[in-house]
ROVO-840311 format. One line per 3 residues: number of its first residue (from 1); their letters; for each residue x, y, z of C-alpha. Coordinates in Angstrom, 2 decimals. Layout:
BEGIN
NUM	A	X,Y,Z | ...
***
This chain:
BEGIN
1	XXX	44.28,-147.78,-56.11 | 45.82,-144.85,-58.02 | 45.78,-145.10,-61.70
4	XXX	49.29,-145.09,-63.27 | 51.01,-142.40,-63.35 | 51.43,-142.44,-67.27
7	XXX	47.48,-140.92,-67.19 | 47.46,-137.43,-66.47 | 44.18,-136.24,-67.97
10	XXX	41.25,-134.99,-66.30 | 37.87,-135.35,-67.22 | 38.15,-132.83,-70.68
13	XXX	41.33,-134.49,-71.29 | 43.47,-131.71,-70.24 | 46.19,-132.33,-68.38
16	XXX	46.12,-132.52,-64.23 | 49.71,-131.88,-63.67 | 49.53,-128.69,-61.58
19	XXX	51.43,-125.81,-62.13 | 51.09,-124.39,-58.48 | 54.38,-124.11,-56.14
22	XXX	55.64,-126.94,-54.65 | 58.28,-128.03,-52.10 | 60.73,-130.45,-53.05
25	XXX	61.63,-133.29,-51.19 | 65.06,-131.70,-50.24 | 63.46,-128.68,-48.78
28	XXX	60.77,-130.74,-46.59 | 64.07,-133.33,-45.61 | 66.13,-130.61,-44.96
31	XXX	65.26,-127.05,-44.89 | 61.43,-127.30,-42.66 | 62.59,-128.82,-39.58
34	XXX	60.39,-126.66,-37.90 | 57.45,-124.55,-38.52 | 54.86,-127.11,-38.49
37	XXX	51.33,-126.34,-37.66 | 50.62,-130.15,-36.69 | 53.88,-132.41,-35.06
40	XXX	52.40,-135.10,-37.72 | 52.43,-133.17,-40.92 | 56.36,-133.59,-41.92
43	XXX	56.26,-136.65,-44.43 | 59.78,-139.11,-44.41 | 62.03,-138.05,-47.31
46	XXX	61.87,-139.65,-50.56 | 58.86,-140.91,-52.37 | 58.34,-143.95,-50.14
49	XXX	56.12,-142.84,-47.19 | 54.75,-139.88,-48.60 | 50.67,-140.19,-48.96
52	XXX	49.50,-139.25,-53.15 | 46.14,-138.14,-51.98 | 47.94,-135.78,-50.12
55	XXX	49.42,-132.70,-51.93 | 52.73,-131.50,-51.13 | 51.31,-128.21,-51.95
58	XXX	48.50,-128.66,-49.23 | 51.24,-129.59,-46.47 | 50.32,-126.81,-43.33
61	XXX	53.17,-125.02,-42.96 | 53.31,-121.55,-43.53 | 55.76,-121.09,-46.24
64	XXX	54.37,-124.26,-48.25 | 51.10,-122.38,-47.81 | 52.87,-118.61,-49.16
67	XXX	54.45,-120.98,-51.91 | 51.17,-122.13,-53.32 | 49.51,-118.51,-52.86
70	XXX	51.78,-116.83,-54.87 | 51.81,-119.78,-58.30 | 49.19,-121.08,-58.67
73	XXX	47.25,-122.29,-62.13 | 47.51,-119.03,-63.96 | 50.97,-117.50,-64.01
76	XXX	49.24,-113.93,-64.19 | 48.11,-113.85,-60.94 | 51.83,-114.87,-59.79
79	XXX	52.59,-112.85,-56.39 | 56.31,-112.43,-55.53 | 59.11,-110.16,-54.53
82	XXX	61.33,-110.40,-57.70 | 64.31,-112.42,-57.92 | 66.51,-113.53,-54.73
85	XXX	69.92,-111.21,-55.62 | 72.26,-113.32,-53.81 | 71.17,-116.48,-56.55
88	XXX	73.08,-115.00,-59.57 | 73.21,-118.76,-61.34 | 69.62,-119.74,-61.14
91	XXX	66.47,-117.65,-61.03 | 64.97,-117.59,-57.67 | 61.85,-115.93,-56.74
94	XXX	61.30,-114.77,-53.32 | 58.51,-115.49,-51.00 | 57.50,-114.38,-47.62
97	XXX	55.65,-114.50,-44.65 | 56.46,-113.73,-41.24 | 60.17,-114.65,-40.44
100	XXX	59.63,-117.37,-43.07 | 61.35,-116.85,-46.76 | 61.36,-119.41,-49.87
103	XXX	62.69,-118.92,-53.16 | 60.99,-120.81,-56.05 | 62.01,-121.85,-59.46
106	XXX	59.64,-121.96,-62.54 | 60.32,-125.05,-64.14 | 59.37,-123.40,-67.71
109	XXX	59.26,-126.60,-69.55 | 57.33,-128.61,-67.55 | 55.01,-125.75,-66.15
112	XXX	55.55,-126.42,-62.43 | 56.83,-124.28,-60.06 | 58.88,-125.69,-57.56
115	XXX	59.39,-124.08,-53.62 | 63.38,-125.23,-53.62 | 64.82,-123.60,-50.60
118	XXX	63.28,-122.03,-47.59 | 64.65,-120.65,-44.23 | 64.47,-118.07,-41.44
121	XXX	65.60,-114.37,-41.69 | 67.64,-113.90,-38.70 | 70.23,-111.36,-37.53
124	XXX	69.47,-108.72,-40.02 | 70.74,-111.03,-42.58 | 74.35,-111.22,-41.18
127	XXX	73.60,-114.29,-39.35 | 75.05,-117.84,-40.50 | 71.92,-119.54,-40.34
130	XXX	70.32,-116.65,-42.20 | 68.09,-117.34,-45.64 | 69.73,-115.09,-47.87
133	XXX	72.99,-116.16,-46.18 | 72.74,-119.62,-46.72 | 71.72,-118.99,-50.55
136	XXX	74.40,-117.48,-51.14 | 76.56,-119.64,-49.91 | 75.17,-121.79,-51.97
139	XXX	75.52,-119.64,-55.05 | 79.25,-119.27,-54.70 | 80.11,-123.59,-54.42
142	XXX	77.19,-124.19,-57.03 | 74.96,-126.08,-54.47 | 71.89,-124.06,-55.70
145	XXX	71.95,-125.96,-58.74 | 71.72,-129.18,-56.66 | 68.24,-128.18,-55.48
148	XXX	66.53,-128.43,-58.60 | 63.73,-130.87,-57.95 | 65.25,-134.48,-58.85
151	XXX	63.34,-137.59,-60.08 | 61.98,-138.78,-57.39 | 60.32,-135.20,-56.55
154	XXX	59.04,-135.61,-60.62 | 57.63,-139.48,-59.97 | 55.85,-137.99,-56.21
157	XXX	54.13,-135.18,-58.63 | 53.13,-137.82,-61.39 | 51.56,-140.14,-58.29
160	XXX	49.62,-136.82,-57.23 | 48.34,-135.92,-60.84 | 47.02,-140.12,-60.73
163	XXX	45.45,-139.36,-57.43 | 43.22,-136.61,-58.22 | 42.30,-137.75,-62.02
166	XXX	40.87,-141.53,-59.61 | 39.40,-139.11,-57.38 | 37.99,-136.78,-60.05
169	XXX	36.48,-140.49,-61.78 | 34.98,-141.49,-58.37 | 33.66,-138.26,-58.06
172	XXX	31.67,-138.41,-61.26 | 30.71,-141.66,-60.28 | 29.09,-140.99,-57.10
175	XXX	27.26,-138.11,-59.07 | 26.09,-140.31,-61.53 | 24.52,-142.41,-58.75
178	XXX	23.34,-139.31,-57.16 | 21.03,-138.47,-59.62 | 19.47,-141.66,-61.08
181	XXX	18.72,-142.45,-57.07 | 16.51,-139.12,-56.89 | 14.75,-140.67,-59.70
184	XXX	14.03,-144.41,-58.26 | 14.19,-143.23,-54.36 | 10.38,-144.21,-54.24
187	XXX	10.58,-147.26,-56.48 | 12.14,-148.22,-59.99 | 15.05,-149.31,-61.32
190	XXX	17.53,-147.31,-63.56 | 20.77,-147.74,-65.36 | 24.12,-145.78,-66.25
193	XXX	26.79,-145.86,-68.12 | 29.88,-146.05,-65.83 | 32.85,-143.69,-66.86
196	XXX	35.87,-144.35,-68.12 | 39.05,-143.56,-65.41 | 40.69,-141.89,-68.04
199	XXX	38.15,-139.51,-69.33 | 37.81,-140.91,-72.43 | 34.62,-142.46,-74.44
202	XXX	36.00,-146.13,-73.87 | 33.84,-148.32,-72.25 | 34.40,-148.77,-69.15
205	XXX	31.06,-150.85,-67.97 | 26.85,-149.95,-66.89 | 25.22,-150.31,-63.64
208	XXX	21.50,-151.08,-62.85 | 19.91,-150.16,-59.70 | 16.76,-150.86,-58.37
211	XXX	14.66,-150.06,-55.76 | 11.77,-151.77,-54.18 | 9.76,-151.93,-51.38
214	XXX	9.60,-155.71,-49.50 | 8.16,-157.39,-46.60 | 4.25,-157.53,-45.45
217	XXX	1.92,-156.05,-43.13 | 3.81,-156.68,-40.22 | 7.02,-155.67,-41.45
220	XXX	8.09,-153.68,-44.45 | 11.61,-152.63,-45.84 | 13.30,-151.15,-48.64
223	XXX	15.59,-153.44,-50.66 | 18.16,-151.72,-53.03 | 19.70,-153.95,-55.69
226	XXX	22.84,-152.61,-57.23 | 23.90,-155.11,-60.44 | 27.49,-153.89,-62.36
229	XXX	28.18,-154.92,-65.76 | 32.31,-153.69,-66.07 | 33.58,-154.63,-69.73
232	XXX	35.65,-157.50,-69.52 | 39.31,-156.09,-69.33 | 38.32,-154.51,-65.87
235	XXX	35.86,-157.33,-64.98 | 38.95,-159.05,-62.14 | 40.90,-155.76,-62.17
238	XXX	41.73,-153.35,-59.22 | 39.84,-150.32,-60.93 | 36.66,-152.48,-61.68
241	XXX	36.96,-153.13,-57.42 | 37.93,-149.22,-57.00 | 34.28,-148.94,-59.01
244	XXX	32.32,-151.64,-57.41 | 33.42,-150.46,-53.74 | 32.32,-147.00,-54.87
247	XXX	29.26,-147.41,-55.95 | 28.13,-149.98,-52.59 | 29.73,-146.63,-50.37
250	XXX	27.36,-144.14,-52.07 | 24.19,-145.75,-51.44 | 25.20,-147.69,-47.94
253	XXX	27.81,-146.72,-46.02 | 28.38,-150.19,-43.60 | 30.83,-152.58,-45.22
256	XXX	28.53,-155.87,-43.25 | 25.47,-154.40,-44.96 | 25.76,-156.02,-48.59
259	XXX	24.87,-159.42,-49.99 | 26.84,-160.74,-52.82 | 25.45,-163.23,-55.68
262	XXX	27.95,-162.91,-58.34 | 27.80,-159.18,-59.60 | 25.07,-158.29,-58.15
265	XXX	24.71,-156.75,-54.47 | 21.64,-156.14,-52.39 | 21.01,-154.29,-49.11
268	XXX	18.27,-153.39,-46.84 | 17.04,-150.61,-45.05 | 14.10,-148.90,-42.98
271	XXX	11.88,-147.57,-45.43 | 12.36,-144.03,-45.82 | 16.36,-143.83,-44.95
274	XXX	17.34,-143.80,-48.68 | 15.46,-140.31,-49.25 | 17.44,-139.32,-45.66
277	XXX	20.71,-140.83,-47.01 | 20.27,-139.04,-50.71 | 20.21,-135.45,-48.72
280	XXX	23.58,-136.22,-47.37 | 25.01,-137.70,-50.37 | 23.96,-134.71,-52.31
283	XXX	25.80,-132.16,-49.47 | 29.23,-134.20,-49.70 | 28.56,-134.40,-53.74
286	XXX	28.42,-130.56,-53.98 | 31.57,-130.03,-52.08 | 33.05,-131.84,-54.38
289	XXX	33.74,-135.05,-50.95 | 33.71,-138.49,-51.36 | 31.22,-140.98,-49.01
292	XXX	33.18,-142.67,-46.36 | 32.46,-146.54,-45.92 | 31.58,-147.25,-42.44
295	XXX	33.26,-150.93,-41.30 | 30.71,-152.61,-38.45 | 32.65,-152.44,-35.17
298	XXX	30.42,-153.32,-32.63 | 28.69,-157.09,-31.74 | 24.90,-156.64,-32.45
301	XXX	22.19,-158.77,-31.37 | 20.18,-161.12,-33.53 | 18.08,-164.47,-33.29
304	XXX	20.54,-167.11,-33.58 | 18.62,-168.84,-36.00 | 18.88,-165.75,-38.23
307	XXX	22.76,-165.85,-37.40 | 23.31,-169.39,-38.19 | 21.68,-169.38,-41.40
310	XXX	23.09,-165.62,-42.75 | 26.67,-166.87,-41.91 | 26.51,-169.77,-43.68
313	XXX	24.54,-168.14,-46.83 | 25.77,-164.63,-46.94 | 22.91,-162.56,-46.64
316	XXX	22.26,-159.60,-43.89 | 20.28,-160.25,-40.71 | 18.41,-157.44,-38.76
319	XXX	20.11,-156.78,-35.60 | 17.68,-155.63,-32.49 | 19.03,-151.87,-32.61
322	XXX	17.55,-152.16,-36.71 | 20.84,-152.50,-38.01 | 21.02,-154.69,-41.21
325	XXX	24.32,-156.56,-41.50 | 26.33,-159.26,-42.89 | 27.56,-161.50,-39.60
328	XXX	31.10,-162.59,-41.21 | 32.99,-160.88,-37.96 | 33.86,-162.83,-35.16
331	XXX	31.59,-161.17,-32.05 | 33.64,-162.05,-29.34 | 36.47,-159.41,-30.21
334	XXX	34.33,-156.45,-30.92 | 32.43,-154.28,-28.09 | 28.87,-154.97,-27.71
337	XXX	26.27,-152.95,-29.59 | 24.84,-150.60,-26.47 | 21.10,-150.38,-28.23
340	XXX	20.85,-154.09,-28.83 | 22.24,-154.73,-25.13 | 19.45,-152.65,-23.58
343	XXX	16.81,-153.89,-25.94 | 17.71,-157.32,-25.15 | 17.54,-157.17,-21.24
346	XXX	13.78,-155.88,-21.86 | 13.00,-159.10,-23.17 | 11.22,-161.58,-21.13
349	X	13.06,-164.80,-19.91
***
């Protein structure tokens, strides 16, 4: 979930609305037809369809790209060509690369620069279909005015500025976890404060985690025992899940690998794959990535008396490739597990 679009801060409260070029809606509907570096990458018109974690700015097309080159965060590193001639009733500022041209309008209120026509330069300008032809065109009926970026392109911005301040939050979360794990990887437990989604000192909730070697001589494991404590307006809410499923993706991947009593969740592991895990988590942390839940897809095998009495309680079985999991999937439509397959036709009958 995206937080509303009324919060536009980032974590020192500054605001996240970016200032670098954009296309409008208009321009991606009409004007970029073609051009695109992937058949996929043209999003449906309007603000329905169109994916917040995904930038207009970022789209892969080469004069989107040139757009957001030459505006970005600091207008004094603005790159253009001066001001499109043939727009005498609205400032344009020409862009270009290769046989591509844009003009873009500084929205000087707002402090967002907006890519709000594009085209080809064809015929040594003197064709119909031409750039600077078609601007003008639209210069002498007034159309140009018609371009400016509308509501909808305003409300697809807002949704964008959400999406990176609840990435920017589960960001700081997984660092958070990051670093009290490097202190408990060998044992201990340890707790954090959990921070607010707006950026703010507001209390938001803690989380304890522990970790603790189990088992005997004959088999030993690592047990990790995550317990969150969200303050009680976010305690059934869709940001205190956003948190929870965060914090369960950071330290184990698998969606099947977590028991549940209450608010408190507990997974197992070979001893020793935590310290692995925390090497990885710290590479996607520094590149500023988010962990990626793995769902269980494949049918594993484990003693059906293991099976029988985890499905009915909850808790995770080991399957025979060492896989701990939760068996709440139905086996029959997933593939079978190839380790556990081969393990189990070693077994004596």
């Amino acid at each position: 979930m995206s937080l509303p679009p009324s919060v536009g801060r980032n974590r020192n409260n500054a605001s996240v609305i970016p200032r670098r070029a954009r296309p409008t809606l208009r321009v991606l509907q009409d004007d970029l037809r073609d051009g695109w570096e992937s058949p996929h990458a043209p999003p449906r018109a309007g603000v329905q369809g169109l994916d917040p974690l995904s930038p207009l700015s970022a789209l892969p097309h080469p004069i989107i790209r040139k757009a957001a080159e030459s505006f970005g965060d600091d207008p004094e590193h603005d790159t253009h060509l001066g001001r499109i001639k043939s727009s005498t009733r609205l400032v344009m500022l020409e862009i270009k690369t290769g046989q591509w041209r844009g003009g873009v309008w500084v929205d000087q209120e707002a402090g967002v620069c907006w890519l709000i026509a594009a085209g080809l330069a064809k015929g040594g300008h003197k064709d119909h279909d031409d750039f600077y032809e078609r601007v003008k065109r639209a210069d002498s009926t007034d159309e140009t005015e018609r371009w400016l970026p509308t509501d909808d392109d305003r409300r697809q911005l807002k949704r964008e500025a959400a999406a990176t301040l609840s990435i920017e939050w589960e960001c700081d979360i997984q660092r958070r976890i990051v670093e009290v794990l490097r202190t408990i990887a060998s044992g201990g437990t340890a707790t954090f404060i959990l921070p607010h989604p707006s950026g703010t000192a507001g209390k938001f909730g803690e989380c304890t985690l522990t970790v603790a070697e189990q088992g005997d001589s004959d088999f030993k494991y690592e047990e990790v025992i995550v317990e969150i404590d969200l303050a009680s307006e976010f305690r059934t809410s869709e940001l205190g899940w956003q948190a929870t499923i965060r914090i369960l993706t950071v330290i184990n991947p698998p969606e099947t690998g977590w028991d549940r009593v209450g608010d408190t969740y507990s997974t197992i592991d070979d001893i020793g794959n935590l310290a692995l895990r925390l090497d990885q988590l710290q590479e996607i942390t520094d590149r500023g990535e988010l962990a990626q839940s793995h769902p269980n897809n494949k049918a594993h095998y484990a003693h059906r008396r293991s099976l029988a009495i985890s499905s009915v309680v909850g808790l995770s079985v080991r399957s025979m490739c060492g896989l701990f999991f939760v068996p709440y999937q139905n086996h029959e439509t997933l593939p079978k597990c190839q380790a556990c397959e081969e393990r189990y036709e070693t077994l004596p009958e």
